[in-house]
N, C-alpha and C positions, 0 to 999 in steps of 0.2 A: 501227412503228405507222403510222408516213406511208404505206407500201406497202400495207399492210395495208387502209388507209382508199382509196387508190385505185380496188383492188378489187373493194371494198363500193361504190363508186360506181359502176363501169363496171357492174354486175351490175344494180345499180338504174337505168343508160339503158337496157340492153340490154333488161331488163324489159318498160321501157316503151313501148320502138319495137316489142318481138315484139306488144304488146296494140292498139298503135292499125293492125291490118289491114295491114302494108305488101303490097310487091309481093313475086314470090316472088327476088327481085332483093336487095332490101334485108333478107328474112330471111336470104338466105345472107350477106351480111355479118356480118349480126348473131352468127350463129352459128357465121361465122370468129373471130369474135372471140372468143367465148364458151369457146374452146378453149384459148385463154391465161387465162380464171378461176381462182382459186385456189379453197382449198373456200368463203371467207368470202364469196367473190364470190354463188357458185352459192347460196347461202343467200338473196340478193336476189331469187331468183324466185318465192319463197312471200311471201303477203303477207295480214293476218289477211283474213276475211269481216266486212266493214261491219255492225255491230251495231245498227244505225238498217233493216239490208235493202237500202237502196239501192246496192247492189253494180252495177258497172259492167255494161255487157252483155258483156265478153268476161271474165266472170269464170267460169272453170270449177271450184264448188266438191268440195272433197274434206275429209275429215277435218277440217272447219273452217276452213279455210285457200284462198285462191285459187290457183290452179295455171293459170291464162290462158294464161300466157307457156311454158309447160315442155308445153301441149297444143296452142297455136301447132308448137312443135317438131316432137311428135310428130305431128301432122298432114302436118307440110310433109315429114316423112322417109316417111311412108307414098305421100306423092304423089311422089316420087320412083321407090317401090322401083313403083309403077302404070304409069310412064313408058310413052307409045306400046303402052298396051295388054298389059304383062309385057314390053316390054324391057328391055334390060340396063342399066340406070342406069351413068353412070362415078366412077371411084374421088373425083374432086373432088367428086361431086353427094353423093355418100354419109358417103364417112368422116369429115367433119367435124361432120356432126349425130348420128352414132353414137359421135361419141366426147365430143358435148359432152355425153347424153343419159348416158352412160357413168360422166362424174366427176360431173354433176349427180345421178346417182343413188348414186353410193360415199359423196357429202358429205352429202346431208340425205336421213335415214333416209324424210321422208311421200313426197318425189319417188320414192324410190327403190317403194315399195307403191304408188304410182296410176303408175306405168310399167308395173311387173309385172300390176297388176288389167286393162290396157290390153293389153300385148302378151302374158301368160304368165297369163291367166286359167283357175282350175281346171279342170283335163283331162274334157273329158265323150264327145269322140268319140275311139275308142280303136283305130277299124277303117281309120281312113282315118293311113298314113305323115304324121309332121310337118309334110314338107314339098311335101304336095299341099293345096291349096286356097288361098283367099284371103285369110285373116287375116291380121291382122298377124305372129302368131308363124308363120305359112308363108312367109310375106314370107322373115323373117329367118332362117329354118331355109336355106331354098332362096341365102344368101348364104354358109352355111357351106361350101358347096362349089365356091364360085364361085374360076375361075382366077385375079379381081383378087388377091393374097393380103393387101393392104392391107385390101380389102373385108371379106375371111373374116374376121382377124382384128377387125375393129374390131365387127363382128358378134357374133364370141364374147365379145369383151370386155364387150359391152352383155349378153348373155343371162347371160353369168357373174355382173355384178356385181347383176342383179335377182335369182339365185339365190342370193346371199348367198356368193358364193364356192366354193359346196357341186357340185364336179364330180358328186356323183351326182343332186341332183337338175336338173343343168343337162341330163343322159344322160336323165332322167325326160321331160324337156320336149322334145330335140331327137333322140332316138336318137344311137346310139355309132358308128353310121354317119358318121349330119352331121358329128357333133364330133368324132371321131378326130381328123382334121390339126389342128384348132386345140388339141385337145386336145394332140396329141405338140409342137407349137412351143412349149407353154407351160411343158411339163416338170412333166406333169399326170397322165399316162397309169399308172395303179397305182397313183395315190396314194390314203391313204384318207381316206375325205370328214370334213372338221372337225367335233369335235364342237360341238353346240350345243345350247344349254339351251332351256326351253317360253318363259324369258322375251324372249332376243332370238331368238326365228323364231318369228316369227310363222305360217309357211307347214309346219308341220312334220303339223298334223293339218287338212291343207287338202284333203286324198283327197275326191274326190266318192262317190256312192254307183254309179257308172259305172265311175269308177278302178278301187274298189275290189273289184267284180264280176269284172273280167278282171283283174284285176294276175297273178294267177298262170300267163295266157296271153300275156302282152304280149312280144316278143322284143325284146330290150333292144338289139339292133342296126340294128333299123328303126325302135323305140320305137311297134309298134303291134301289135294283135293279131294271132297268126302263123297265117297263111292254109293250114287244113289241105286238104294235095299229095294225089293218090290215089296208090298204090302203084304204080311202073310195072311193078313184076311180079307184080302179082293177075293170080290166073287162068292163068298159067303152070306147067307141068308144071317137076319137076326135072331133065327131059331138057333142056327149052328154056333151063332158066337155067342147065345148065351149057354148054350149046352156047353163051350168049352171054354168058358169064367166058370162054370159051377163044378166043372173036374179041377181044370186048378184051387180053385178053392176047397174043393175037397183033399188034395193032395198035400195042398199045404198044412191043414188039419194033421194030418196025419203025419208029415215033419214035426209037429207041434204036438206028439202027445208022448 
């Protein structure tokens, strides 16, 4: 219980140091430390909404609840992944607010729905790859293939646990592309996705009417819609395509001797 009461303390300074503005110095402390919370810790980041209105100024509400301190975070991991203009952030700068973001979203179910409304908001542009553009979920798509493998990992872990565990819809969000490697280290690759009832997913009939329009053209490898190729042999006579199977075939001979 003494441990336990600890915790609940440390989560309660930490709180409070992420809400009064520090330097980007003193959040990364903060949220070294936040890395050793337990889940009762992570539960100190939510705190109700003042029922008088006089809610602080760094109070960011959600679901009735302040979330200040856990959009502190997420801010300071999006200027991170911004660095120098789309450089390569390093694995110290990264992994520790992705994984604080990580167990603060596995432990309090509201953290874990203003993460995802923040970085995995419903899919509306379907023609542009995951991991081209500026978002936040492009941010993080584009970390899934990155050579840190600390990085990838603590990346997927964060996109995994806002999708509630569910490899398919993590595939929905980042293509099977991104996620493969994080996907095969996890010993995740074939599995089939857990079932889950309408009361805990919330996300289950969350399809926009965009989604929903292309779903049946979307290539689950890139996770966007597949850009149709023209035919390299329209307009070719059956002489000329068999003249060039019998170059190929020859060429590949000659790979083979």
């Amino acid at each position: 219980m003494s441990e336990e009461m600890d915790f609940v303390n440390l989560g309660q300074v930490c709180r409070e140091m992420l809400v009064k503005k520090p330097s980007d110095e003193v959040k990364r402390h903060v949220i070294n430390l936040l890395t050793v919370v337990k889940n009762f810790g992570y539960s100190q980041l939510v705190v109700p909404i003042a029922e008088d209105g006089n809610s602080p100024e760094s109070a960011v509400p959600f679901e009735g609840v302040d979330l200040g301190a856990v959009a502190v975070m997420l801010h300071f991991l999006e200027e991170k992944l911004s660095i120098a203009g789309g450089g390569k952030p390093t694995d110290d700068q990264l992994s520790p607010v992705l994984c604080t973001l990580t167990e603060a979203a596995k432990a309090v179910p509201v953290i874990r729905r203003f993460l995802k409304a923040q970085i995995l908001p419903p899919l509306r542009e379907l023609h542009q790859r995951p991991e081209v553009g500026t978002t936040m979920r492009n941010k993080i798509c584009r970390l899934l293939t990155s050579t840190q493998i600390s990085v990838r990992d603590s990346a997927g872990d964060l996109l995994f646990a806002l999708c509630k565990g569910n490899a398919k819809r993590l595939i929905k969000y980042t293509g099977y592309g991104n996620a493969a490697g994080w996907l095969a280290d996890r010993g995740l690759m074939g599995l089939p996705a857990p079932v889950l009832t309408a009361e805990d997913d919330s996300d289950t009939n969350s399809d926009t009417e965009e989604y929903s329009a292309v779903k049946s053209d979307i290539d689950p490898m890139t996770g966007a819609v597949r850009v149709e190729r023209p035919d390299p042999m329209a307009g070719m006579s059956d002489e000329q395509k068999e003249h060039l199977a019998m170059e190929l075939v020859h060429g590949m001979d000659k790979l083979l001797r």
